[in-house]
VMD Tcl script that draws the C-alpha trace (Angstrom):
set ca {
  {99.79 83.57 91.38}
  {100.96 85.74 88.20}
  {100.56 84.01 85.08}
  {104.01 84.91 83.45}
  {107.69 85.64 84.69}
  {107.55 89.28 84.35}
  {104.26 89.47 86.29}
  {106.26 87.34 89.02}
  {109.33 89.66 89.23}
  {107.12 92.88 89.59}
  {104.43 90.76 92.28}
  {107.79 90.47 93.96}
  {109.54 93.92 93.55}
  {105.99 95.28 95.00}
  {105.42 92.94 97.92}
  {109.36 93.90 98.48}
  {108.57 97.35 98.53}
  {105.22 97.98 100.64}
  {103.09 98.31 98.08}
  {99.62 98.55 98.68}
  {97.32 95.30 98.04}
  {96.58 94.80 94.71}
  {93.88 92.53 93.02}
  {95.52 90.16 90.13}
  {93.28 89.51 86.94}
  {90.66 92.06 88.16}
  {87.23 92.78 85.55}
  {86.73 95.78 85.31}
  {84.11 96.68 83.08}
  {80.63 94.98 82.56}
  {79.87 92.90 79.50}
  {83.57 92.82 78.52}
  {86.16 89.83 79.16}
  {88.83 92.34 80.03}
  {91.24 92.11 83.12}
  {93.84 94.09 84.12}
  {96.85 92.20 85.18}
  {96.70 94.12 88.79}
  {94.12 96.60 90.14}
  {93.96 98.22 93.37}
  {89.82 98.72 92.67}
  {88.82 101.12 95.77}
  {90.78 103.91 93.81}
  {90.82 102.56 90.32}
  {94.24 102.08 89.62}
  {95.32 99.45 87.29}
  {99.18 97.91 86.45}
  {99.10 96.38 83.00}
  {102.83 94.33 82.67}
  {103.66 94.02 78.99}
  {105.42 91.58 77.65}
  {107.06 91.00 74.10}
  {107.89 94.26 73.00}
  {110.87 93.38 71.15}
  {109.93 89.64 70.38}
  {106.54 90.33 68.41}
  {104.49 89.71 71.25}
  {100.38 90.32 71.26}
  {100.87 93.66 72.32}
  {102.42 95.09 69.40}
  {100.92 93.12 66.67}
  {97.99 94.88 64.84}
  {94.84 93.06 66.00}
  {96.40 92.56 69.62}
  {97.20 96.51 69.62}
  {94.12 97.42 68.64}
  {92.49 95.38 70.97}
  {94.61 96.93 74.10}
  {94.33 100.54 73.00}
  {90.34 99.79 73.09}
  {90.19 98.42 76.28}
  {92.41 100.68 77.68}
  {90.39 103.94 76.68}
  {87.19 102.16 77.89}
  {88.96 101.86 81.16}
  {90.04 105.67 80.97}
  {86.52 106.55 80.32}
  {85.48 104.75 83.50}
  {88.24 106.61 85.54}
  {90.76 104.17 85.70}
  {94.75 105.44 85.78}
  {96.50 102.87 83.99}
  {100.31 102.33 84.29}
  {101.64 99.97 81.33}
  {105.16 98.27 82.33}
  {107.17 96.71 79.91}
  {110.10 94.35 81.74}
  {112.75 97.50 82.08}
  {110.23 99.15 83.56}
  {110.10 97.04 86.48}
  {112.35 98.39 88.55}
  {112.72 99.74 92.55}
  {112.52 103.75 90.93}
  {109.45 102.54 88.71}
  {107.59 101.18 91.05}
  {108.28 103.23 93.62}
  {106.50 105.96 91.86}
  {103.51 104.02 91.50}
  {103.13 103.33 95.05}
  {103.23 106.73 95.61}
  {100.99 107.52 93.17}
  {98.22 104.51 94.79}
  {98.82 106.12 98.39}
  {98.53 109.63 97.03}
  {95.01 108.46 95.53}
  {93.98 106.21 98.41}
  {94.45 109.77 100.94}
  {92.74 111.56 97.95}
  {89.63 109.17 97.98}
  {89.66 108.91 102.10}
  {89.94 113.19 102.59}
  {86.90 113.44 99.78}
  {84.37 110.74 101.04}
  {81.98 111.80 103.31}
  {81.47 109.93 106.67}
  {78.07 110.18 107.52}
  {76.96 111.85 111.10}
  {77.82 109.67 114.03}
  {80.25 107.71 112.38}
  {84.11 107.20 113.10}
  {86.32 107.22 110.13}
  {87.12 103.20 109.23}
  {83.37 102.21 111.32}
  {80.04 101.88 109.29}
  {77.45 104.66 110.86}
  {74.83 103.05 112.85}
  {71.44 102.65 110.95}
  {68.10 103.82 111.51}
  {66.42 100.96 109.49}
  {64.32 104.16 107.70}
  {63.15 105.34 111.26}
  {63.18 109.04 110.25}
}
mol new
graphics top color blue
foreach p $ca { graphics top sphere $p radius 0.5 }
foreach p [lrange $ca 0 end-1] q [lrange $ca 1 end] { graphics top cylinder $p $q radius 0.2 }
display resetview
């Protein structure tokens, strides 16, 4: 279940719309506490919902800034796309766009992975057990 309101409005607005699964609270890189507040993993996309903007919140302060801008170039360098909503953001159009941009990844990653001889797209290929 997402942790704040504005997580719950766009867990709903996405469910509402199709969206693809997503992963809430998702690691991402090794060593490091960070999460993202939604992933879809198998194609590295990430949705970070902001809060506080206008009220002072941890995102905008200094330290709290700093903090996010770090993480999110780390996740960057690791190939992550990363989509930062603030509350107006989440919104049919908004998310909409993000879907599309998931989908448009997911038929990216499934046209550019190779399916090894004798399998069926969607079926693991049937081992050998190193019987060359």
């Amino acid at each position: 279940m997402p942790h704040s309101a504005l997580e719950r409005r766009f867990a709903l607005y996405w469910r509402g719309l199709n969206g693809p699964a997503l992963v809430q609270e998702h690691r991402f890189a090794t060593g490091r506490r960070w999460r993202f507040d939604f992933a879809c993993p198998d194609v590295r996309v990430a949705i970070e919902v902001e809060g506080g903007e206008w009220s002072g919140g941890r995102h905008t302060r200094g330290a709290g800034f700093n903090d996010d801008c770090e993480k999110y170039n780390e996740a960057t360098c690791l190939g992550w796309a990363v989509f930062r909503l603030t509350g107006a953001m989440i919104t049919v159009p908004d998310l909409e766009r993000i879907i599309r941009f998931v989908r448009s990844r997911q038929a990216s990653f499934l046209s550019t992975t190779p399916i090894p001889a004798g399998a069926t797209p969607g079926h693991q290929a049937p081992s050998n057990h190193g019987m060359d």
